[in-house]
N, C-alpha and C positions, 0 to 999 in steps of 0.2 A: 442289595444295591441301594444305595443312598436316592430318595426321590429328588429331582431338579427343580429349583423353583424359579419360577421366570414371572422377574414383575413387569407388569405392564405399565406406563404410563403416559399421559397425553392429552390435552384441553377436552372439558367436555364438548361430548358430539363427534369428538374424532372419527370411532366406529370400532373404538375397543375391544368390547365384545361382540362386536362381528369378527372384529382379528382373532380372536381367541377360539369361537365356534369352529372357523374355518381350518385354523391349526387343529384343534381335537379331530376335528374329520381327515385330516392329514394323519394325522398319528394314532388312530383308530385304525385306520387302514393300513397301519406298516403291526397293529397290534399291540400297541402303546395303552397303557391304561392313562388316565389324567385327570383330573380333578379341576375346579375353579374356586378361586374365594374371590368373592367382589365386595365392593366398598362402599359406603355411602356416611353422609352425615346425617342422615336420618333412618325410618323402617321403609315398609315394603317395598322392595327393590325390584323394580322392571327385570334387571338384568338378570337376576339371582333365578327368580320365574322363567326368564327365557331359556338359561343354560341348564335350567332341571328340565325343561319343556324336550329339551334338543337332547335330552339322557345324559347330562354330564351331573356326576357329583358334584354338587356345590353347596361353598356353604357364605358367610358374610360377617366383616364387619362395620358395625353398625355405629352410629355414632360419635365419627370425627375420624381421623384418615390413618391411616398407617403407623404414619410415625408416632402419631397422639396415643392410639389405642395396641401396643405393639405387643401386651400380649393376649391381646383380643386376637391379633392375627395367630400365633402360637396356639394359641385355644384352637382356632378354626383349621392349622393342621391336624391338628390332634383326633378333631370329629372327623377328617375326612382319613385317616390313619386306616379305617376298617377297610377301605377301599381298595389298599394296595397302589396308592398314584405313581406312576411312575415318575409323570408331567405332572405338577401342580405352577397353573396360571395365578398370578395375583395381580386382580384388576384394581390399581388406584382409583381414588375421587379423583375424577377431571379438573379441580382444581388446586390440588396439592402439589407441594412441592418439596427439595431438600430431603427426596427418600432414598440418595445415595447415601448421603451421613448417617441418616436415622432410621432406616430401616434395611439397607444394603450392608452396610461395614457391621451393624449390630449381628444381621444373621450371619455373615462369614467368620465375625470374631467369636462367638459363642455359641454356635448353632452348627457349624461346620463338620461337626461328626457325625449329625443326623440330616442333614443338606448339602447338595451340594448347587449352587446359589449358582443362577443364570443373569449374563450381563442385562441391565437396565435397560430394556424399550421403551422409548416414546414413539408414540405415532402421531404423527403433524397431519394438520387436513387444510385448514382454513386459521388463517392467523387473524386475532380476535381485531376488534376496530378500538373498542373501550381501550382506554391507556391503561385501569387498572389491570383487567382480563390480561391484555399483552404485555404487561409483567409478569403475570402466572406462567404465560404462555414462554417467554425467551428464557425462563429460568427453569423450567421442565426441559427445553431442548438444550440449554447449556447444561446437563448436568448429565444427559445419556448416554451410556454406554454406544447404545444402537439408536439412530434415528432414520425411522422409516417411514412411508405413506399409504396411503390404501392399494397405490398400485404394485402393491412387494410380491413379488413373487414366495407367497406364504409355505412353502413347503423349502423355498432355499432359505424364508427366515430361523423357520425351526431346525433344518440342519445346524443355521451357526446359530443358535442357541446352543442346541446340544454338543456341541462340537469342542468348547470349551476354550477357542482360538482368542476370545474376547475377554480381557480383566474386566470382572464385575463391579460398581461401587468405583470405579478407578476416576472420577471427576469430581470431586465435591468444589461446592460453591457457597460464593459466602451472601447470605440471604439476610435482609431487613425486616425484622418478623412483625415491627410495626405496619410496615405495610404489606407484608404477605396479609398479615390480620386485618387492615382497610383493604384490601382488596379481595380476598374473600367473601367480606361483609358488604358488601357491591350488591351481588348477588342473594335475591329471594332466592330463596327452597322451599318446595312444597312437592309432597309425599302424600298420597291418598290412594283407599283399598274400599270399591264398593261392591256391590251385588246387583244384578238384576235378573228381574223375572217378564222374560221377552212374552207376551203374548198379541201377537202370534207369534211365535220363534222368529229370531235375527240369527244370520250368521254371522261371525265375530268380525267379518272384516266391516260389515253394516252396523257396527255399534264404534269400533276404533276409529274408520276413518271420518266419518262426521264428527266424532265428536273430539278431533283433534282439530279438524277445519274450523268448528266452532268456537275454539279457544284460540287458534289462530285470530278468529274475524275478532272476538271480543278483547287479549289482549293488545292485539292492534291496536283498535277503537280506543284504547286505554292509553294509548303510548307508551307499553310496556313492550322491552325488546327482549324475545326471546332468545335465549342462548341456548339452552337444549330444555326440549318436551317430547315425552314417551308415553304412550297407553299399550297398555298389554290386555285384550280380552281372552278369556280360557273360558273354554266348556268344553262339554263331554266330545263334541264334533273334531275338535283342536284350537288353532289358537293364533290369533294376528297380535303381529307387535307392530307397529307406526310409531315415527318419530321426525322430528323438524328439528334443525339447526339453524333457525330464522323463521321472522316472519314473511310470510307468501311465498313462501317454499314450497316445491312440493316433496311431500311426507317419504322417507323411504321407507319400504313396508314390506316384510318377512314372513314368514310361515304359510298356514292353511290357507289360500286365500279361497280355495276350494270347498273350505269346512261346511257341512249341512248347516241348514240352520237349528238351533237348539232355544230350550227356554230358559234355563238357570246359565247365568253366565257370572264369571271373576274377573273384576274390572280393577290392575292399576295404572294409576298416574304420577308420575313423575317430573315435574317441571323445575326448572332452574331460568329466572331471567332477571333481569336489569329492573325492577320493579318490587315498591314493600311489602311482605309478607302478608299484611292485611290485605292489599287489593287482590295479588294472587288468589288467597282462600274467596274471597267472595266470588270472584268468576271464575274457578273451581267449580263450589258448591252451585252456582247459580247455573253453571253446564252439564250439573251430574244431575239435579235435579230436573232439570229441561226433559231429558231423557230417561225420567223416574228409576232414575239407579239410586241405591239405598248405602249410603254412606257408612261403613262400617268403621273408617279411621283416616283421619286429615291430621296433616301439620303440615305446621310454615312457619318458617322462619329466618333468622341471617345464622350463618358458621359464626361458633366463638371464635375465638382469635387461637390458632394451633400452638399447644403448648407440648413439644415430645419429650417421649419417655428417655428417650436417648440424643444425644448431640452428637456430633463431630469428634 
């Protein structure tokens, strides 16, 4: 039987991959096998970590979105093939767009013998303020097969995924890729994986939650508007992920919050906000160091401007 592939898509912050977690525990429990691939324009990926944390196969691509990298996404069925997926989720960047032409119509038209291709989600949460953001944001919903919210009854979503009641790819739209490319470029990225050695032991939720509060207080101070920021701590105990979709938000926060405390811990960070690249890294690094975590790998940067492998 052909595995289904159901992409996701949706402004960052939506809660994607909390959609996608919640459906594998759905379809784990009817005995469903499933897989995830998530997306980023950079490495070490919060999400990627959460859904290996939460037992799902997953794997990534890396380095500009879907459409750009398409058969990076190919490659990442390929590694997750051992698995047997029956469900393979694919979590877009939060800020891409134009993946019914360039990555929906591609898979159905020459992939369709080893797939079989699940209509296009978007999930809406909060419609961005930024005029450029809210161009990302009205042309991800104008192009969805399915648009839905965090309050979807997630087990009647994956029925009509699977159900096959919905044309997949069935909306293309016509997109200014000059300014899909200014308005991605909007947008700092920055990407960091550190270490630390707690003594006396912290449990993971005493090193996440401070120190996302602290890059709240600092890019504040900065007048840097956050659009989404994530920390994932892991040790041996288990594992908190924390994240904010604004500044003076409070954080929503996942996993152990039970965890012992331990001494060696894996620290990533993931930020995306209205602010350049350079100021991000330095109150970054000047937050990771506060807290004597040992920096193993930063970047920051702006998205180039999306050039895909396939068109309309």
């Amino acid at each position: 039987m052909k595995p289904v592939v159901a992409l996701v898509g949706g402004f960052l912050g939506a809660g994607k991959t909390t959609l996608i977690l919640k459906a594998a525990r759905v379809l784990h429990g009817r005995g469903v096998r499933i897989a995830a691939v998530l997306n980023d324009q950079g490495d070490d990926l919060v999400d990627t970590a959460a859904a290996r944390r939460a037992g799902i196969p997953a794997d990534d691509v890396r380095g500009g979105c879907f459409c750009c990298r398409f058969p990076d996404l190919l490659d990442a069925f390929e590694r997750l093939s051992p698995y047997g997926p029956e469900v393979i989720f694919a979590e877009a960047v939060g800020s891409c767009t134009d993946l019914a032409a360039t990555t929906l119509r591609p898979l159905l038209r020459d992939h369709g013998a080893a797939f079989r291709i699940a209509p296009l989600t978007v999930l809406v949460h909060e419609i961005p303020a930024d005029p450029e953001l809210r161009f990302l944001f009205d042309l991800q919903v104008a192009e969805a097969d399915l648009v839905i919210d965090r309050a979807v009854d997630v087990a009647g979503w994956v029925d009509g995924l699977l159900a096959g009641g919905v044309q997949a790819g069935a909306r293309i739209i016509a997109v200014d890729y000059a300014r899909y490319a200014r308005a991605e470029a909007a947008l700092g990225w920055l990407n960091a994986r550190a270490e630390i050695q707690a003594d006396p032991p912290l449990a993971p939720a005493m090193i996440a939650g401070p120190l996302l509060d602290a890059l709240d207080r600092a890019l504040t101070a900065a007048g840097i508007a956050i659009v989404h920021l994530k920390a994932l701590d892991q040790c041996d105990s288990g594992y908190v992920k924390a994240a904010l979709t604004g500044n003076g938000r409070e954080p929503d926060v996942e996993g152990a919050l039970d965890a012992s405390p331990a001494g060696a811990h894996d620290l990533l960070v993931n930020l995306r906000a209205l602010g350049p690249p350079a100021a991000l890294r330095e109150i970054v690094e000047r937050a990771l160091t506060d807290i004597h975590a040992g920096i193993r790998a930063l970047e920051a940067f702006r998205p180039s401007a999306p050039k895909p492998y396939h068109s309309a």
